[in-house]
C-alpha positions in Angstrom: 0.0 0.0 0.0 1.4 3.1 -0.9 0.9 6.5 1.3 -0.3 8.4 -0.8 -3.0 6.1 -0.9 -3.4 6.0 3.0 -2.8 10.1 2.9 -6.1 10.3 1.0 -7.9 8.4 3.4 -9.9 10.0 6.7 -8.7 9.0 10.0 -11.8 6.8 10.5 -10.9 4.9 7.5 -7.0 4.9 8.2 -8.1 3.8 11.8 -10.2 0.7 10.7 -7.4 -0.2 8.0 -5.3 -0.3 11.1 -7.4 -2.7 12.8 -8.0 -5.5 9.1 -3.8 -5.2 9.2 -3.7 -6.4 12.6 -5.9 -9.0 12.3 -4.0 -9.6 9.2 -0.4 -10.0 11.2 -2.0 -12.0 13.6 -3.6 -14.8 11.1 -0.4 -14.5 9.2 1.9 -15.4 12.6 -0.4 -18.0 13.4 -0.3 -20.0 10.2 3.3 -19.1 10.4 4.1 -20.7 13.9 1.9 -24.2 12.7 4.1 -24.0 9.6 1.3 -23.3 7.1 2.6 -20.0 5.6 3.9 -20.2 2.2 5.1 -16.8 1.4 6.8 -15.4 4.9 7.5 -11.9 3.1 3.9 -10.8 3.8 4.5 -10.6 7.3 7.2 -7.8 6.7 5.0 -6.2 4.0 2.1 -6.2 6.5 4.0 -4.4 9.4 5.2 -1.8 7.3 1.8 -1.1 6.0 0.9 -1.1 9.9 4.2 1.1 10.4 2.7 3.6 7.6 -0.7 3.8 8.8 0.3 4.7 12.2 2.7 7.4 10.9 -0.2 9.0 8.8 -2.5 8.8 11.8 -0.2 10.5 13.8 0.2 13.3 11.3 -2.9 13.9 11.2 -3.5 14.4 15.0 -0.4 17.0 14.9 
């Protein structure tokens, strides 16, 4: 996901994206720790997405 995708977004929508990408991390670690995750990568993708989102958010507030 790029930012200027997420900067085009209101903090209610950036706040519930933030919410699917946990979920997201936490379903990916799962199926990593019982050894059903083909493509590990995601994981990193997914917690810089998180990473992004939270740094938008927090521009906003400022």
């Amino acid at each position: 996901m790029k930012s200027t995708e997420l900067r085009a977004m209101t903090s209610e929508e950036l706040t519930s994206k933030l919410k699917e990408l946990k979920g997201e991390l936490f379903n990916l670690r799962f199926q990593h720790a019982i050894k059903q995750l083909d493509n590990t990568h995601r994981i990193v993708e997914v917690k810089r997405d998180i990473a992004r989102v939270m740094t938008i958010l927090h521009e906003k507030e400022a």
